[in-house]
C-alpha positions in Angstrom: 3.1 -42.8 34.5 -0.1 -41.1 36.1 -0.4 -37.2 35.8 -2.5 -35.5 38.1 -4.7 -33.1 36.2 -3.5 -29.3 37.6 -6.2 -27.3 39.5 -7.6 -24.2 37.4 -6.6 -22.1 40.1 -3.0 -23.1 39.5 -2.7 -22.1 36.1 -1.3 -18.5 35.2 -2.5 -16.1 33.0 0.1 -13.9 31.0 -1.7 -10.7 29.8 -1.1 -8.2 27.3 0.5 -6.0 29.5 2.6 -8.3 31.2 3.4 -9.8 27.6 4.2 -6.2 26.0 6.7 -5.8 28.9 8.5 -8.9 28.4 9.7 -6.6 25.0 12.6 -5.0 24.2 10.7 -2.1 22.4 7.7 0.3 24.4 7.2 2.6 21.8 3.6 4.1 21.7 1.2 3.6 18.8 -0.9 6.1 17.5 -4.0 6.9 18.8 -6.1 5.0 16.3 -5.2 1.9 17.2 -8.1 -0.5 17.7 -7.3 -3.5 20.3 -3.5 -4.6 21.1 -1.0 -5.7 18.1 2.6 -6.7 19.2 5.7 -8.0 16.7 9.1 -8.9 17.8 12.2 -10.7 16.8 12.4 -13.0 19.9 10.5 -16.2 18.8 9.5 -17.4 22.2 10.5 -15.2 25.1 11.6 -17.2 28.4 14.0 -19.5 28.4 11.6 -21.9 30.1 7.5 -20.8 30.6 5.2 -23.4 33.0 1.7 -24.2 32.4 0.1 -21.2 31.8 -2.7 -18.9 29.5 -3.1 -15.9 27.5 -5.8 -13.6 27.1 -4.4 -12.8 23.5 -3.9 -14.9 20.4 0.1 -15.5 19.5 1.7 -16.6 16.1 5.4 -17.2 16.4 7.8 -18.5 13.8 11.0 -20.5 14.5 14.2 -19.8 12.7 16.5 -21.7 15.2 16.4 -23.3 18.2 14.3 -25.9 19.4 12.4 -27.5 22.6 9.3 -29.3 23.8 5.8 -26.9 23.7 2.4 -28.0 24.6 -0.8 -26.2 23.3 -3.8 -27.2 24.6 -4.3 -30.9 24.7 -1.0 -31.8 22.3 2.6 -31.7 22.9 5.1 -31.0 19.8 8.5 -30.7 19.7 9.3 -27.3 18.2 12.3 -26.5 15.8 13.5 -24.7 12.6 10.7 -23.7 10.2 7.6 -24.4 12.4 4.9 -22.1 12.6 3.0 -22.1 15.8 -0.3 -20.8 17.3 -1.9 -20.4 20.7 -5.4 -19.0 21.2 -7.1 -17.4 24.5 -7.9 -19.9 27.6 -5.7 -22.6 25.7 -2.8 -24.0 28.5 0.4 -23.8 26.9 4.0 -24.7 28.3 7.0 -24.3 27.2 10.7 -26.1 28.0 13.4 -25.2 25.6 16.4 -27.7 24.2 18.8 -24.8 23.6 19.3 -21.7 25.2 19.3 -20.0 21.9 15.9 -19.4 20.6 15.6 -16.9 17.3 12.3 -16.3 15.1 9.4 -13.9 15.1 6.6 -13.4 17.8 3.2 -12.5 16.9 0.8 -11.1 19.9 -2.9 -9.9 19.1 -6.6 -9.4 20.2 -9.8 -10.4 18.1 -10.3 -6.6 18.5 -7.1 -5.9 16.6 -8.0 -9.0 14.1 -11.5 -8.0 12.8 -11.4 -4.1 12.2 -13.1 -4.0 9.2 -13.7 -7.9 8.5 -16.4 -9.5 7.5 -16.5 -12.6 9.4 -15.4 -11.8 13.0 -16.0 -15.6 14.0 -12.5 -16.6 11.7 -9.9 -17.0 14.6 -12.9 -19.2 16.4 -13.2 -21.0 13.4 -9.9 -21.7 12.4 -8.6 -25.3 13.0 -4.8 -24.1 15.1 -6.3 -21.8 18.1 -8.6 -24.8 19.3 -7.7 -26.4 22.2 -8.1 -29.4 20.7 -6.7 -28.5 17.2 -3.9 -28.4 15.6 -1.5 -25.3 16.4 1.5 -26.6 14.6 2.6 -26.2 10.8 5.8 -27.5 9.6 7.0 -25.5 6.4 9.2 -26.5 3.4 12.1 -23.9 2.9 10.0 -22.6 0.1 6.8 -21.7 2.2 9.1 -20.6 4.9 10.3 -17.9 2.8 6.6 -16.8 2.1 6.0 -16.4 5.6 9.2 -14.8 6.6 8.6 -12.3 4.3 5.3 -11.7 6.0 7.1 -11.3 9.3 9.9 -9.1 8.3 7.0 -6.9 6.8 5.2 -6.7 9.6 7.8 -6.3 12.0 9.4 -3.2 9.9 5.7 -1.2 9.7 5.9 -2.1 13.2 8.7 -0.3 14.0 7.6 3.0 12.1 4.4 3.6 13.8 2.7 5.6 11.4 -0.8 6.7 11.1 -1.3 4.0 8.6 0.1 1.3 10.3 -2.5 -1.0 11.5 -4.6 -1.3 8.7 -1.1 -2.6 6.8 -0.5 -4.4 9.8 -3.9 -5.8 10.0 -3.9 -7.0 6.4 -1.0 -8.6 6.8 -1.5 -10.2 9.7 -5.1 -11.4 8.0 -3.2 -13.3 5.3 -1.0 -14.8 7.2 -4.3 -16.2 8.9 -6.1 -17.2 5.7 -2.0 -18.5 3.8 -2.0 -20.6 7.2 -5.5 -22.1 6.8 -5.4 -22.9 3.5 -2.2 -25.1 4.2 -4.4 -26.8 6.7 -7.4 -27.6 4.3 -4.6 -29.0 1.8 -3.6 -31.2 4.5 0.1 -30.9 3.5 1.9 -29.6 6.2 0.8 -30.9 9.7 3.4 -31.3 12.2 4.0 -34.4 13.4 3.1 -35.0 16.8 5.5 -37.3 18.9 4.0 -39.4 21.8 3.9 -38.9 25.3 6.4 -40.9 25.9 9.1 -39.8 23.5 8.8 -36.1 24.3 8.8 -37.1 28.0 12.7 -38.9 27.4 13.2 -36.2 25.6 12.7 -33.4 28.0 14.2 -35.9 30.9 17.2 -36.3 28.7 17.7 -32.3 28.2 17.3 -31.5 32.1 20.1 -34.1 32.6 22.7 -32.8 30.3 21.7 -29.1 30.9 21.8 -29.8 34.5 25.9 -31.2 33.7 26.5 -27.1 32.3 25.2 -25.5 35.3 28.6 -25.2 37.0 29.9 -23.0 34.3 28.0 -20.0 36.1 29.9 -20.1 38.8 33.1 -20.5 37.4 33.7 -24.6 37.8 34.8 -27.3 35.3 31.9 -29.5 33.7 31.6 -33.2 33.6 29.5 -34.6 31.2 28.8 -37.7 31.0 28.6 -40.2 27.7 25.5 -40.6 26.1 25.3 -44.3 27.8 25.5 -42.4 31.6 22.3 -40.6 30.6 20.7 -43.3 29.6 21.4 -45.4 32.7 20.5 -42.6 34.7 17.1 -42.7 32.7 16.6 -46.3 32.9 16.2 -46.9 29.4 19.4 -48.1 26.9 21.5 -46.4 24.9 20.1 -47.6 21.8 16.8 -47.0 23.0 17.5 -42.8 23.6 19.3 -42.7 20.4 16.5 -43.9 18.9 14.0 -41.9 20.4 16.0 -38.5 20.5 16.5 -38.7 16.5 12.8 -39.5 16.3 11.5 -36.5 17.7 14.6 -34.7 16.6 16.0 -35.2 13.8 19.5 -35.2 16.1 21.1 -38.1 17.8 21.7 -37.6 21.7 25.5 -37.2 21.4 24.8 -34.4 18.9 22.5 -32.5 20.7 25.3 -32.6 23.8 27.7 -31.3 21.6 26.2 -28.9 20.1 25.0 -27.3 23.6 28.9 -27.6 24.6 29.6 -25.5 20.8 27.4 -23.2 22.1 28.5 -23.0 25.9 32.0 -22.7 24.2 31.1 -19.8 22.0 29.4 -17.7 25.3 33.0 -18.4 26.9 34.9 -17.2 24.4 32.7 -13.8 23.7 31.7 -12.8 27.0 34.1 -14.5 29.9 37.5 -12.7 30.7 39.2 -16.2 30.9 41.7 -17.1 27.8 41.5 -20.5 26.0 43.2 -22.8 28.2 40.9 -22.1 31.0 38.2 -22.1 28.9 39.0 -25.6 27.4 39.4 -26.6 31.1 36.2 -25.6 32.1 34.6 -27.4 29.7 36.5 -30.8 30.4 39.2 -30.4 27.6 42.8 -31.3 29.5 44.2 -30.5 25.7 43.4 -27.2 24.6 44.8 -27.4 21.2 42.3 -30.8 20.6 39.6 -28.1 21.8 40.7 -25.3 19.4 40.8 -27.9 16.8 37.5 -29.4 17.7 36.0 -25.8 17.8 37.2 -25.0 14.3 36.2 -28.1 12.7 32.5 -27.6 14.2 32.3 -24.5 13.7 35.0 -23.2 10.7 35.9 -20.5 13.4 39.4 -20.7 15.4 38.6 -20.0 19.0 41.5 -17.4 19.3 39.9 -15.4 16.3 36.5 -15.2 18.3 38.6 -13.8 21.1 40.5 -11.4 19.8 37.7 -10.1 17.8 35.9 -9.6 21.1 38.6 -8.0 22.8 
């Protein structure tokens, strides 16, 4: 399939100011603060971001979650224990595979960065905020510890804004820049980078099924269809999108389905005024007690405990 390459003009930029809204904190720093620094516990912060740029360097780190981001010239898909860059100017998009996105966001300028460093060229000279580099790590547990550490530090000094803030901040943020490269030199940990082709079905696939959800807004029963409808409606076979979902993902297509109908289930039972039977209707159960069971057994959770602890 031919993509037309997207005018200049077209592409958004997403400042620092409008990005530092976007935040569920707007405390002010202290005067001495050199450039823009920004930490939160939101991982990526729209469910669904179109081709656009920053005019500030990002480091974000996934605890949970998962979807289909592009930086620059590459497209990865993005899940658990991935650490992720994106540099000034480079086009990045974003479309997410669950609505539930949890980690740590990073936002900073090269003002911020190279107080007091020797070489100011490093985030030009680092291989994952090139257009054409690689902006994607994939941990071990092990390493992901390291770095969620590094995170949780950062994001506690953060939240005290103290006089002495940004040069902790800045230091840590400095190794985490130096940790990252040095992973990249070792040539241990680059993400795999799915084709074109896969993480188009992929992101096809996910519209479809997300799409089925949508009448649970306004109160109407779902209908999903079986993993083989999708893949008619896709014109590909059902072999063929099982095959290429747990490629990219790890998951097979049924699974991811289900686990977005766990998750629609959970929202149901914690935030909707509607008791289990409706709720089981909604979501295209005529049994409820097979959907209580189903819930438990995916979940180790009886449905009627998550309601009445919410009540």
């Amino acid at each position: 399939m031919k993509h037309d390459r997207i005018p200049v003009f077209d592409i958004h930029t997403f400042t620092r100011s409008l990005f530092r809204n976007q935040g569920k904190q707007n405390h002010l720093w202290p005067q001495d603060l050199t450039g823009h620094f920004e930490i939160s516990r939101r991982c990526i912060g729209h469910p669904r971001m179109e081709a656009h740029r920053l005019d500030f360097y990002l480091v974000f780190l996934v605890t949970a979650g998962g979807g289909i981001h592009s930086f620059g010239l590459k497209e990865h898909y993005i899940r658990r224990n991935m650490l992720c860059f994106a540099g000034p100017e480079m086009i990045t998009a974003w479309q997410p595979e669950a609505e539930e996105q949890r980690g740590f966001l990073c936002a900073f300028s090269h003002e911020f960065f190279n107080v007091g460093l020797e070489n100011k060229e490093l985030l030009q000279q680092v291989p994952f905020f090139q257009i054409d580099g690689e902006s994607v790590i994939h941990l071990t547990d092990e390493q992901m510890q390291d770095y969620l550490l590094l995170f949780e530090l950062m994001h506690i000094e953060y939240e005290k804004r103290t006089s002495h803030s940004s040069p902790i901040l800045r230091s840590a943020l400095q190794l985490l820049i130096h940790k990252a490269n040095s992973l990249f030199k070792a040539g241990e940990c680059r993400a795999d980078n799915p084709n074109r082709a896969a993480l188009r079905l992929l992101r096809a696939f996910t519209s479809l099924y997300m799409d089925d959800f949508s009448p649970l807004k306004e109160g109407r029963p779902v209908r999903l269809k079986k993993v083989s409808g999708y893949a008619q409606m896709l014109n590909v076979t059902q072999n063929h999108l099982n095959d290429t979902i747990k490629a990219v993902t790890g998951k097979s297509a049924g699974q991811l389905i289900r686990e977005q109908l766990i998750k629609q289930a959970t929202m149901c039972l914690l935030q909707g005024s509607k008791n289990i039977n409706e709720i089981a209707y909604l979501l295209g159960y005529d049994d409820p007690s097979y959907f209580a069971r189903y819930y438990k057994k995916q979940t180790g959770t009886r449905p009627s405990t998550l309601k009445k602890h919410n009540l």
